[in-house]
Backbone of each chain as ProteinMPNN parsed JSONL, in Angstrom:
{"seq_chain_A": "XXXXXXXXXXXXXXXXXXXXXXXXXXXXXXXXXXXXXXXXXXXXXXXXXXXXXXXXXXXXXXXXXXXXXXXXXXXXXXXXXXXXXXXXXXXXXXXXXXXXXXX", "coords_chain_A": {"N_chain_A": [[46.587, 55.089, 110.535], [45.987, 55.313, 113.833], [44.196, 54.81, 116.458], [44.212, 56.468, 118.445], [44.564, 58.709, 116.573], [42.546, 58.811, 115.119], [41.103, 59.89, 117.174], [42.266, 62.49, 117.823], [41.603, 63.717, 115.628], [39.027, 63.759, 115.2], [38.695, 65.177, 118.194], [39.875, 67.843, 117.446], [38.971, 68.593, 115.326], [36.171, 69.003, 116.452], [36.618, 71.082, 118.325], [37.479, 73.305, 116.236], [35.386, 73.776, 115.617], [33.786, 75.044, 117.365], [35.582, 76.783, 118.036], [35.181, 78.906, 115.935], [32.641, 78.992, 115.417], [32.575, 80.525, 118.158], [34.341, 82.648, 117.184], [32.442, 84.097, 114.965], [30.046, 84.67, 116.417], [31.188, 86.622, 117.721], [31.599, 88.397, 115.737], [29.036, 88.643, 114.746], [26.712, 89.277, 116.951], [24.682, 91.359, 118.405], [25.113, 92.763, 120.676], [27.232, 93.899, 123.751], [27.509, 92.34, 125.76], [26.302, 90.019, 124.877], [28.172, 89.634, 122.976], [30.399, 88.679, 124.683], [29.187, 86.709, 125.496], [29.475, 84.734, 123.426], [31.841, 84.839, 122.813], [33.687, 83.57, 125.21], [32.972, 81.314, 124.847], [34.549, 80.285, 122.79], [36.485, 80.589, 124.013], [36.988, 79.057, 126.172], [35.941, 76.062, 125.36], [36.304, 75.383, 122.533], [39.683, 75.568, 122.833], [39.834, 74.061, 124.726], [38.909, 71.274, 123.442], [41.043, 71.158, 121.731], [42.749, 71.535, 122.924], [42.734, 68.816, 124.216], [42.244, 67.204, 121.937], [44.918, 66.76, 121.46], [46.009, 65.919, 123.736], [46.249, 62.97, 123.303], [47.867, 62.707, 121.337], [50.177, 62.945, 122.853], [53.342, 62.235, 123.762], [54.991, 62.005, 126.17], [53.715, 62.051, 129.842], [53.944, 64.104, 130.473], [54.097, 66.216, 128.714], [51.065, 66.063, 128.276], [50.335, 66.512, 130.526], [51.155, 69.366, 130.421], [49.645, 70.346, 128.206], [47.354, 70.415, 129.543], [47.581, 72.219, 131.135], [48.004, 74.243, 130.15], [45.409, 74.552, 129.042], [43.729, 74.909, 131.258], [45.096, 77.614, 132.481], [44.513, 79.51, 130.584], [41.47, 78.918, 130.767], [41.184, 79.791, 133.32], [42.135, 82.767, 133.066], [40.509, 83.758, 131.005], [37.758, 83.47, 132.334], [38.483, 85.286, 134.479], [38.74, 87.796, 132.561], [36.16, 87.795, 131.56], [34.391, 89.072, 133.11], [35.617, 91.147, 133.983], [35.714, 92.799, 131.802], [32.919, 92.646, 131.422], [32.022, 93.844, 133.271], [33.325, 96.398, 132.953], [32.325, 97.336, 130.666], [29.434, 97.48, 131.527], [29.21, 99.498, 133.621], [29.495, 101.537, 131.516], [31.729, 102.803, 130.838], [33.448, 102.88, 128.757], [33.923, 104.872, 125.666], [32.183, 105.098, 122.964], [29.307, 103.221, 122.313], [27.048, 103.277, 124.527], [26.885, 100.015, 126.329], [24.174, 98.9, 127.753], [21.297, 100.578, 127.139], [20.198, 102.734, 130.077], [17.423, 103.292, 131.482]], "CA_chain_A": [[45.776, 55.963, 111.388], [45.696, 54.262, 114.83], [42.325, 55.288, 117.082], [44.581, 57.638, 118.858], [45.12, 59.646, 115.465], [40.864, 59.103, 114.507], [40.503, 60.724, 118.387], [42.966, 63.599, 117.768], [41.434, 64.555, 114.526], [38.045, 64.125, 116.193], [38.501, 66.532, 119.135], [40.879, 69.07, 117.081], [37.815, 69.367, 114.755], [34.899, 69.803, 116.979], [37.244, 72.134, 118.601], [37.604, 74.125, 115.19], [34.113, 73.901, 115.407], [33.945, 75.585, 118.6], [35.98, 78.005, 117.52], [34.479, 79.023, 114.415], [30.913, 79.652, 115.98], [32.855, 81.47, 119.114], [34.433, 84.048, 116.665], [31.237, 84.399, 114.436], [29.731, 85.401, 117.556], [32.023, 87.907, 118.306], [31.056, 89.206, 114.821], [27.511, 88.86, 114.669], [26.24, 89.705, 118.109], [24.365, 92.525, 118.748], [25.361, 93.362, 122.324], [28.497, 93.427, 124.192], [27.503, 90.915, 126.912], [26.187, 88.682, 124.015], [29.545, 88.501, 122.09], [31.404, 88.408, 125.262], [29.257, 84.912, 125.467], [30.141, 84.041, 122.181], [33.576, 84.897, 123.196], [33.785, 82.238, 125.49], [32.743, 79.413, 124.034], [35.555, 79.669, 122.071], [37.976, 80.355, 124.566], [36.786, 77.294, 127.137], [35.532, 74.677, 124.961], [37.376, 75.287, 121.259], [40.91, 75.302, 123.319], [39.639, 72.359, 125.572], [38.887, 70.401, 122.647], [41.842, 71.652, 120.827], [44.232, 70.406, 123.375], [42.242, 67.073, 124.07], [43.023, 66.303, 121.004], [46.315, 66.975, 121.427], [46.62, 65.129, 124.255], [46.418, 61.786, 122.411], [49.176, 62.755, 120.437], [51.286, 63.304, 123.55], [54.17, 61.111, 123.822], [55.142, 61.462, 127.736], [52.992, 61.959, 130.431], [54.571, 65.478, 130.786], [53.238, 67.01, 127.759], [50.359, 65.811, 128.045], [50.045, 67.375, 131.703], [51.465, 70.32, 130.652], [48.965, 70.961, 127.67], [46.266, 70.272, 130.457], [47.694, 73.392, 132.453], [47.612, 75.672, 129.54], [44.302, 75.018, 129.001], [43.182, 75.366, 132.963], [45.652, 78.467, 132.61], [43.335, 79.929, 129.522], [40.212, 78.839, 131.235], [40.857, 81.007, 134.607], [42.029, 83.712, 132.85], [39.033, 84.207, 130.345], [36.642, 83.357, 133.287], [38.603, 86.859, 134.893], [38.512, 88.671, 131.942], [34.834, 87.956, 131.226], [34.019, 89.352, 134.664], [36.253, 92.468, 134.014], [34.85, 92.991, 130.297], [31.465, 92.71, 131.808], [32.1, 95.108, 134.609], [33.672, 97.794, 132.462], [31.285, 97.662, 129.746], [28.324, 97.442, 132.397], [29.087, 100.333, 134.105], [29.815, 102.36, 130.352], [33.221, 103.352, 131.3], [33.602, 102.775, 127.655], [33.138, 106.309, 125.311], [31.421, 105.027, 122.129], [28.159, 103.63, 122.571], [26.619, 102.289, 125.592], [26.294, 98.415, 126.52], [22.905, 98.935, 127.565], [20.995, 102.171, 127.526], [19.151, 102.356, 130.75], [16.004, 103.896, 131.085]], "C_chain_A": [[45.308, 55.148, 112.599], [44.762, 55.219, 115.513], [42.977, 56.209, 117.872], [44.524, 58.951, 117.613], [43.325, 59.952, 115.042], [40.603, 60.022, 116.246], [41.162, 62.52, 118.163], [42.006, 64.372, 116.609], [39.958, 64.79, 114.829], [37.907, 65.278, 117.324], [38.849, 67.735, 118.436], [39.241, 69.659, 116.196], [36.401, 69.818, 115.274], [35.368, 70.905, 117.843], [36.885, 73.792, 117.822], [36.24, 74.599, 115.392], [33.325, 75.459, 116.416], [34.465, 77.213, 118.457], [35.777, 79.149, 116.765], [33.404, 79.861, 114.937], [31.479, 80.765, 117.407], [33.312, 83.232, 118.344], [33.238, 84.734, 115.441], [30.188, 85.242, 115.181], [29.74, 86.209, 118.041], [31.2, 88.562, 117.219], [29.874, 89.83, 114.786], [26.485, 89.37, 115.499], [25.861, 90.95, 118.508], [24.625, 93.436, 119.865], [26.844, 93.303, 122.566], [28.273, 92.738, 124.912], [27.071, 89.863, 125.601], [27.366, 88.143, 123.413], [30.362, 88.015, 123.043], [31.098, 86.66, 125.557], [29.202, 84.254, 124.515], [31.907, 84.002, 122.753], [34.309, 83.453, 123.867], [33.705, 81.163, 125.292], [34.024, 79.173, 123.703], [36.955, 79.955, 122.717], [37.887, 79.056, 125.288], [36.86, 76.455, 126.294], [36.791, 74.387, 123.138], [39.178, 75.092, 121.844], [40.622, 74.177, 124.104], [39.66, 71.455, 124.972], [39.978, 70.002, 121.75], [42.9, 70.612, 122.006], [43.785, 69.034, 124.144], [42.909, 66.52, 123.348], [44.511, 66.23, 120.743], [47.085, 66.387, 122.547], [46.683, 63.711, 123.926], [47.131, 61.976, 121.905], [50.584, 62.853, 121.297], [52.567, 62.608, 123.703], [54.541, 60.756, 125.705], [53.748, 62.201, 128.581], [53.098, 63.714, 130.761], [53.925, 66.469, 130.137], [52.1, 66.975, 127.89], [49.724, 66.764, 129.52], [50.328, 69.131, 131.305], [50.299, 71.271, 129.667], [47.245, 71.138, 128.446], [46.333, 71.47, 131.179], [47.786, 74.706, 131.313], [46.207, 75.834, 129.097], [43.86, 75.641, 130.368], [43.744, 77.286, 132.97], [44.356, 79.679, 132.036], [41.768, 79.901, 129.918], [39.856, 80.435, 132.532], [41.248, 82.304, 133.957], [40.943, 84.099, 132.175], [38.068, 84.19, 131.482], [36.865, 84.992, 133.864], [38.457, 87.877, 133.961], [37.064, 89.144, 131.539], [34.689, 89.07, 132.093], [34.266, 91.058, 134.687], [35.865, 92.638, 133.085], [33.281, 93.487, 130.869], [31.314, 94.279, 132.345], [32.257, 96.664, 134.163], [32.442, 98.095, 131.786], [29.882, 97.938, 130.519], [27.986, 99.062, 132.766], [29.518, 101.929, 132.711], [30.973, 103.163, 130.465], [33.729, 103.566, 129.598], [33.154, 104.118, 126.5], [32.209, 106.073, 124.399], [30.0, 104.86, 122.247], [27.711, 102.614, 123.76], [26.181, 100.948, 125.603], [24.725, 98.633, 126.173], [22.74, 100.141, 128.01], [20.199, 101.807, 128.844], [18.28, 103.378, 130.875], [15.832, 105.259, 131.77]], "O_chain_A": [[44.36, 54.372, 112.477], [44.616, 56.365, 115.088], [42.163, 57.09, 118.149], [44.439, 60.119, 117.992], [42.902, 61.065, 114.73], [39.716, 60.875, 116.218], [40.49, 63.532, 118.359], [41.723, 65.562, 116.755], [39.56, 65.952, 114.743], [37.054, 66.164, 117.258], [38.199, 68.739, 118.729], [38.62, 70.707, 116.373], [35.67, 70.674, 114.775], [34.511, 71.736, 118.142], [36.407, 74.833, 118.272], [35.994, 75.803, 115.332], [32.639, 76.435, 116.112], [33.957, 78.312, 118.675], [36.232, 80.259, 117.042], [33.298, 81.086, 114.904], [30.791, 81.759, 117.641], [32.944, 84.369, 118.643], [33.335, 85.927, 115.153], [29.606, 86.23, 114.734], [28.859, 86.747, 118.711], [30.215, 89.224, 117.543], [29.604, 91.031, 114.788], [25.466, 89.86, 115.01], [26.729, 91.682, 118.983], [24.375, 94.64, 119.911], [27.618, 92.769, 121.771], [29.242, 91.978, 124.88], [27.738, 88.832, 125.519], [27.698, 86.968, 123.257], [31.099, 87.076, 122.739], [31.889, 85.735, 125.74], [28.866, 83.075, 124.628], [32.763, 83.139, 122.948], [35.079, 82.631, 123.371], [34.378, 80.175, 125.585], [34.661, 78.193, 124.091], [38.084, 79.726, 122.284], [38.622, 78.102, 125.033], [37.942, 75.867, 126.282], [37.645, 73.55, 122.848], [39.887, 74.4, 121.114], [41.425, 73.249, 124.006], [40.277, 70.502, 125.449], [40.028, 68.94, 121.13], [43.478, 69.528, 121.924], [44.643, 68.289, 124.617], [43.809, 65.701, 123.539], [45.067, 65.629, 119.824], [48.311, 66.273, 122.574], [47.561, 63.225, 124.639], [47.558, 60.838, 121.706], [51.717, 62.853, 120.817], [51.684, 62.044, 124.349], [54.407, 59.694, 126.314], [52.885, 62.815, 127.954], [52.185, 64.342, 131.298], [53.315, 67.397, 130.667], [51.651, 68.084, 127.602], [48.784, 67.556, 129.447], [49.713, 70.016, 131.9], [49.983, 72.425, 129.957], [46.283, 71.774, 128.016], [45.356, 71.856, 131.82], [47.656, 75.893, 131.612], [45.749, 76.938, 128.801], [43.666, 76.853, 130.468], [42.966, 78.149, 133.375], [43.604, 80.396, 132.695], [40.956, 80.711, 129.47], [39.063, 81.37, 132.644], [40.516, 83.193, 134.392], [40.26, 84.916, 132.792], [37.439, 85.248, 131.494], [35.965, 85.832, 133.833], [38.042, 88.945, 134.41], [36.716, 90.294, 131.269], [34.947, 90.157, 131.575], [33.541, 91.94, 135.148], [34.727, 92.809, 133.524], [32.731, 94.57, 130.669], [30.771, 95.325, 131.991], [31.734, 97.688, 134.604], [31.625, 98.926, 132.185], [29.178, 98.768, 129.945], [27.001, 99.717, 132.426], [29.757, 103.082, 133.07], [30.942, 104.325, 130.06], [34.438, 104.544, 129.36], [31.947, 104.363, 126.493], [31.164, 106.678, 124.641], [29.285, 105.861, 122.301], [27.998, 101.42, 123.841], [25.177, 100.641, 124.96], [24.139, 98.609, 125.091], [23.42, 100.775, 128.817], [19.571, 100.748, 128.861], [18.513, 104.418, 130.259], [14.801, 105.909, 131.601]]}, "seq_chain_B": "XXXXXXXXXXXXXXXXXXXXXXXXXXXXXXXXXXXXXXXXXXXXXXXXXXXXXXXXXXXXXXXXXXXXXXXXXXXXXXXXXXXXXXXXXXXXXXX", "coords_chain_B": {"N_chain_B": [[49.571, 62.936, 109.74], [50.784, 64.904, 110.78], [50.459, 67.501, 109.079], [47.803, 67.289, 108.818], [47.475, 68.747, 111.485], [48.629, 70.851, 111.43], [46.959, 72.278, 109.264], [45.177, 72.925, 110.652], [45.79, 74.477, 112.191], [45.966, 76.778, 110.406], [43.109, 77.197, 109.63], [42.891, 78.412, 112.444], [44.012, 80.382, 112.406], [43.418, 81.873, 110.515], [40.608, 82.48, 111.431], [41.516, 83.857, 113.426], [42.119, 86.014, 112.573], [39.636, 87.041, 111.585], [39.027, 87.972, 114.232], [40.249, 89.989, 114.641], [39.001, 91.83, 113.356], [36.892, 92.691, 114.395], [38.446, 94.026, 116.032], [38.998, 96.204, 114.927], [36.558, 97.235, 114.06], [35.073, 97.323, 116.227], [32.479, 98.527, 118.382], [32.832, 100.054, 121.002], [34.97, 99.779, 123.652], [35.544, 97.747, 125.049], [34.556, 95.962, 122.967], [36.687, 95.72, 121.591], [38.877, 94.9, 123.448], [38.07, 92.286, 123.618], [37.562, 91.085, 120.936], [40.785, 91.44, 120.968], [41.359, 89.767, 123.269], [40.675, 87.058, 122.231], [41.757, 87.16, 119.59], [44.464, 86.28, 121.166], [43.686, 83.857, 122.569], [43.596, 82.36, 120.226], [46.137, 82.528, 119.22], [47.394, 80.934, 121.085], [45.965, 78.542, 120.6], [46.818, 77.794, 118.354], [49.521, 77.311, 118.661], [49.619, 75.427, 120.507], [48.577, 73.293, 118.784], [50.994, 73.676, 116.514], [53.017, 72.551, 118.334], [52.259, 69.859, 118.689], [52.292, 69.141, 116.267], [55.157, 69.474, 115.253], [56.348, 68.377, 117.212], [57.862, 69.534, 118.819], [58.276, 69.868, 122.095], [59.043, 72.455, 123.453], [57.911, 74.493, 122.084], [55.259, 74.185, 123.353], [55.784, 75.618, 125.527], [55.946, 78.182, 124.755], [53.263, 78.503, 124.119], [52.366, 78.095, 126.817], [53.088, 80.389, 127.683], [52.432, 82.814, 126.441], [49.522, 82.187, 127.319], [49.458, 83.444, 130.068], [50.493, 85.644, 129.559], [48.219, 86.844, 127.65], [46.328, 87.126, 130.232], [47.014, 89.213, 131.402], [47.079, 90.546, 129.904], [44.221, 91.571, 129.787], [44.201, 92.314, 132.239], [45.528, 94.832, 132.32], [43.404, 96.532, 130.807], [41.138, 96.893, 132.048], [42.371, 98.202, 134.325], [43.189, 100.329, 132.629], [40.452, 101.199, 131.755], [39.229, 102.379, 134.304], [38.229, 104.87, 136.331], [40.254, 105.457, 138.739], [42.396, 104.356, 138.269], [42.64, 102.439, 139.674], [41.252, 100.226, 138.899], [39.378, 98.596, 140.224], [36.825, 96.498, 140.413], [35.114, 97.011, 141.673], [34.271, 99.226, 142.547], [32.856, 101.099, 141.113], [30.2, 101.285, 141.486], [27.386, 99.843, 139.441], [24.549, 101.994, 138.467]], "CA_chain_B": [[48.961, 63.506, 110.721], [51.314, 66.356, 111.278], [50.002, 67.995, 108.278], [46.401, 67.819, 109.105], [47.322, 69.702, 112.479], [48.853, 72.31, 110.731], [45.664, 72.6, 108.443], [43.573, 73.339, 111.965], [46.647, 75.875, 112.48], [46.247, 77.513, 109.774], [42.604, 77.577, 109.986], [43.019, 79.079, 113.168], [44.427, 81.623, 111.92], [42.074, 82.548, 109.697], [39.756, 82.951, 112.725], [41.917, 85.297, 114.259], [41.947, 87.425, 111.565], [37.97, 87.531, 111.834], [38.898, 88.53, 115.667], [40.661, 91.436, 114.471], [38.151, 92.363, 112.346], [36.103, 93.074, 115.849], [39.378, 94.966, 116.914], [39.191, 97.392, 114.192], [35.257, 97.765, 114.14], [34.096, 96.979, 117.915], [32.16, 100.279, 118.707], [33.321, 100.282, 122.479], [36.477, 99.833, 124.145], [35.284, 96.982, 125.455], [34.8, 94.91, 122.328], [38.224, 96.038, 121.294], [39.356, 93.956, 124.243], [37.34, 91.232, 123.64], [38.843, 90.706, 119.737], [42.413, 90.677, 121.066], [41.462, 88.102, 124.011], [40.422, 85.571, 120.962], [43.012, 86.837, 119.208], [45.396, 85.881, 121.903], [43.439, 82.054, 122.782], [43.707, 81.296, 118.672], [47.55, 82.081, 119.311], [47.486, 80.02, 121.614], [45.789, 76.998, 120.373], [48.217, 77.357, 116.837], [50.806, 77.031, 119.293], [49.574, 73.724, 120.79], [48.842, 72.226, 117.094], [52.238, 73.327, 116.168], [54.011, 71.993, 119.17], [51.964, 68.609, 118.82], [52.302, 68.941, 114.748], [56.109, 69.233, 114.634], [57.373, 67.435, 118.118], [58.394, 70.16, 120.04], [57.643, 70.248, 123.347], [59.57, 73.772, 123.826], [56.843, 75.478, 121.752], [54.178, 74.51, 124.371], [55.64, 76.656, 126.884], [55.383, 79.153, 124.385], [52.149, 78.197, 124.404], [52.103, 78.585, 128.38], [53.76, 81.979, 128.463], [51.207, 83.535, 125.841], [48.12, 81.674, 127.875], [49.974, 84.082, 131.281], [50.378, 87.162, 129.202], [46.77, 87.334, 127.545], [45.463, 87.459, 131.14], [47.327, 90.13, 131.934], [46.555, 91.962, 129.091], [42.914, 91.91, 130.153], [43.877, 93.354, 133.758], [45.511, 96.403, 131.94], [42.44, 97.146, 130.211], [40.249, 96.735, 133.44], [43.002, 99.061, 135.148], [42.932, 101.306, 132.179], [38.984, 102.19, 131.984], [39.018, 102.355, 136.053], [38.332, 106.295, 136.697], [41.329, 106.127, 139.211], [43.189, 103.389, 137.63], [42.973, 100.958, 140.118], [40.962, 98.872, 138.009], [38.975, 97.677, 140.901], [35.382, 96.213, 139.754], [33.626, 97.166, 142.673], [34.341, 101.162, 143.255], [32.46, 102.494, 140.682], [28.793, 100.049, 140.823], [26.446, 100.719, 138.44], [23.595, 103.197, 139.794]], "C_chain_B": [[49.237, 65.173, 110.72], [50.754, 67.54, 110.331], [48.317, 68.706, 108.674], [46.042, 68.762, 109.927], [47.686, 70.833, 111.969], [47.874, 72.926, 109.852], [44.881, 73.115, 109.382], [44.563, 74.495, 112.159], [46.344, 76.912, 111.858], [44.483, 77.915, 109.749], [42.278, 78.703, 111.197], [43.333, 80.744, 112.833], [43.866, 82.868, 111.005], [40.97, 83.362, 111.013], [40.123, 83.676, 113.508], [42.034, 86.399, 113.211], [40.884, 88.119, 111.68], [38.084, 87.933, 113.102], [39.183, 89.773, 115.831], [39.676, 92.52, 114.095], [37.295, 93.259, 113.341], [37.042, 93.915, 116.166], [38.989, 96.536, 116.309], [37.728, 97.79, 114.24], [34.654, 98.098, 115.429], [33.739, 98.607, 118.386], [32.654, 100.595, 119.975], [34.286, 99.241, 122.664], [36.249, 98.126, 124.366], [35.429, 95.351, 124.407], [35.816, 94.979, 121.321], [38.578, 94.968, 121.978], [38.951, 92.163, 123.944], [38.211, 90.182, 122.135], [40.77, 90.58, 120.031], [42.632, 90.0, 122.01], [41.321, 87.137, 123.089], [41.516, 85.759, 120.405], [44.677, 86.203, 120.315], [45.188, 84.146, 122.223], [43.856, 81.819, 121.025], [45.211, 81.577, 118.737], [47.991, 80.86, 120.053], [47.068, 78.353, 121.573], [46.737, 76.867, 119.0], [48.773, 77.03, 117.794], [50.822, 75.711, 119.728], [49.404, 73.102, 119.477], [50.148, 72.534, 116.908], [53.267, 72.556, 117.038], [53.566, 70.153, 118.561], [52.477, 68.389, 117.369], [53.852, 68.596, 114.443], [57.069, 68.965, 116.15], [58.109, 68.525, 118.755], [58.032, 70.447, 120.856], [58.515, 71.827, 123.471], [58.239, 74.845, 122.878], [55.233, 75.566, 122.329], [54.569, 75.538, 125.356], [55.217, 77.985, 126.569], [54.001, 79.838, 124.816], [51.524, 79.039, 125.926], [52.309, 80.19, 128.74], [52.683, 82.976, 127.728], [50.031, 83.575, 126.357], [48.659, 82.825, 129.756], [49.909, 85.265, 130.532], [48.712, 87.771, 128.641], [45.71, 87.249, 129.128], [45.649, 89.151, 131.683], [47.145, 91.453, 131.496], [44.968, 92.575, 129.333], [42.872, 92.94, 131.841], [44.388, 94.568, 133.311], [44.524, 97.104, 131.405], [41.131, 97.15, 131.214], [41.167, 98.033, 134.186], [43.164, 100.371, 134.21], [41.473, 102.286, 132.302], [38.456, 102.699, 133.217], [38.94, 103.865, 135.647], [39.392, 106.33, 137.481], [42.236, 105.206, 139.12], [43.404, 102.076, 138.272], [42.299, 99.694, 139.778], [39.896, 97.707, 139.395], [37.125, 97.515, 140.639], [34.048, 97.017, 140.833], [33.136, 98.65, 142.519], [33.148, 101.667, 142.638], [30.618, 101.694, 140.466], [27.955, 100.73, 140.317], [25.088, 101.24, 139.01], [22.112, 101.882, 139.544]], "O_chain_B": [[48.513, 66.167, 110.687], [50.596, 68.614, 110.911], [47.849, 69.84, 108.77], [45.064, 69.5, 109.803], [46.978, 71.831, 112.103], [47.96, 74.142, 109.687], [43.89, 73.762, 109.043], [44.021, 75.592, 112.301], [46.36, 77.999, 112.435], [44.362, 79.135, 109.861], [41.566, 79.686, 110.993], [42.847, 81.848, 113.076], [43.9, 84.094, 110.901], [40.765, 84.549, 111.269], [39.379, 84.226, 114.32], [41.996, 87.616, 113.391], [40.825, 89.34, 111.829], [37.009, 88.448, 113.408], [38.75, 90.561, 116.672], [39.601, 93.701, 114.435], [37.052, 94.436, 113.076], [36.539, 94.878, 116.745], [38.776, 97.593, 116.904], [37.648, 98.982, 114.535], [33.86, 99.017, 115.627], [34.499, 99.54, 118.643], [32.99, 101.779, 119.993], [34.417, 98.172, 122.067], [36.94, 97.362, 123.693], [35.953, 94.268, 124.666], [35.759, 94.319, 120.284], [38.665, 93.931, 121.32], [39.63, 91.152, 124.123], [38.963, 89.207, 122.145], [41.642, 89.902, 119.489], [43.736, 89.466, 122.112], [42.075, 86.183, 123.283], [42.388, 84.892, 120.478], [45.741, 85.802, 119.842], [46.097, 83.318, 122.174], [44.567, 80.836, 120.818], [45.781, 80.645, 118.169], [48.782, 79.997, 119.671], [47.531, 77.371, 122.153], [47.305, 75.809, 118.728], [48.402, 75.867, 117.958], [51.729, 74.916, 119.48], [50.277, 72.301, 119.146], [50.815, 71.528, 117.151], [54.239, 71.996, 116.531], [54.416, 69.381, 118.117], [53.152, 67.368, 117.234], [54.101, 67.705, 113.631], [58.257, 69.281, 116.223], [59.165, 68.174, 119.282], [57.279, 71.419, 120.797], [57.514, 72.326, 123.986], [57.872, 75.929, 123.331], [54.345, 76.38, 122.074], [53.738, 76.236, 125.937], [54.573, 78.772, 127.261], [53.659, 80.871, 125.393], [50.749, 79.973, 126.127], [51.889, 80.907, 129.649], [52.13, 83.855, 128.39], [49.308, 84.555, 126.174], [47.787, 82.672, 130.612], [49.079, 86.053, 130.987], [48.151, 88.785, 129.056], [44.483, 87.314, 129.058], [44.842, 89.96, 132.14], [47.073, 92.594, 131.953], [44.612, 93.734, 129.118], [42.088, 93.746, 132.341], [43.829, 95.552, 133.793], [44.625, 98.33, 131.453], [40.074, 97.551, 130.725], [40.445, 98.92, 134.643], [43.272, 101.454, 134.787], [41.319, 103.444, 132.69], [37.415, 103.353, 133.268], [39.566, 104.177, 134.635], [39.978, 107.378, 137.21], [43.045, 105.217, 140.048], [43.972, 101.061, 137.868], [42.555, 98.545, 140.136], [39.793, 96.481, 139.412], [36.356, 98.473, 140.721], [32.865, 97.354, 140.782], [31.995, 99.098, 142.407], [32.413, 102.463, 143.222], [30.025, 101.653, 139.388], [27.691, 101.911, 140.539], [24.662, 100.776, 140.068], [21.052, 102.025, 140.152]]}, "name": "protein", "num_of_chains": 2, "seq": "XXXXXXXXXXXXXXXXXXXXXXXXXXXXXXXXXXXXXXXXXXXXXXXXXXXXXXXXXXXXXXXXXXXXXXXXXXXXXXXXXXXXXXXXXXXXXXXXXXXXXXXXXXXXXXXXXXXXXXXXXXXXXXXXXXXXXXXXXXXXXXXXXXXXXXXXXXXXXXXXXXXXXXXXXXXXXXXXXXXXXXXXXXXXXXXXXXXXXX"}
């Protein structure tokens, strides 16, 4: 187990971690803007951590770039989807039950 | 090693199941969407543990092409709830 392999298993699991509490979130969350920021967590940081650790395992410089651009990829899209999630649900475009009731 | 990554895979996986779980319950449309964006990032991080787990770089692109399609799936569902489909955030602002 060389200190690349104790770093990999290090990030991959506070990743998991990441992950874990992001979809719990989803579950547990009383609101739709609250889970959508549960949501995130575990798309930014649980995939950031996830392919950290995965870049220590990389062998060329290639992979290692390339698992860097599917996170960035994953990042900007969730950042747009939040935004659009938000927006819909905001404005109750949605039929069931309203985000927030307003007054 | 390769083992252990496949153990976070398979976790993963588990955790998208619990994303579904939101698909099938989520009272509004909205957190419908929301359960099959997670479910789409936990495809996507199996995909990087398996690429790193069993040495194929060809199953990152996977990777890449899934991390391009779950965006897109979020702009159909932005262009679906639109009142005139164009899905544009601004048109309809909230009163």
């Amino acid at each position: 187990m060389t200190v690349f392999d104790i770093l990999t298993l290090a990030c991959a699991a506070l990743g998991m971690v990441f992950f874990a509490a992001g979809t719990v979130g989803l579950l547990r969350f009383p609101d739709v803007h609250s889970r959508l920021h549960a949501l995130t967590k575990a798309d930014n940081l649980g995939l950031g951590l996830i392919a950290l650790g995965l870049i220590f395992q990389a062998e060329g410089i290639a992979t290692a770039l390339k698992l860097l651009l599917v996170w960035l990829l994953a990042i900007f899209a969730a950042a747009t989807a939040s935004q659009l999630i938000a927006r819909a649900a905001l404005t109750g475009l949605d039929d069931d039950t309203p985000a927030d009731p307003r007054p | 090693m390769a083992e252990i990554l496949i153990g976070f895979a398979a976790g993963i996986l588990l955790l998208v199941l619990l994303s579904l779980a939101r698909v099938v319950v989520g009272p509004t449309v909205a957190d419908r969407m929301m359960g099959a964006q997670l479910a789409g990032t936990g495809g996507i991080a199996m995909l990087m543990l398996l690429a790193g787990a069993t040495d194929r770089p060809a199953v990152l692109d996977v990777a890449l092409v899934l991390a391009l399609l779950a965006a897109f799936a979020v702009v159909g569902f932005a262009k679906a709830t639109s009142p005139d489909g164009a899905g544009d955030p601004e048109e309809s602002d909230p009163p």
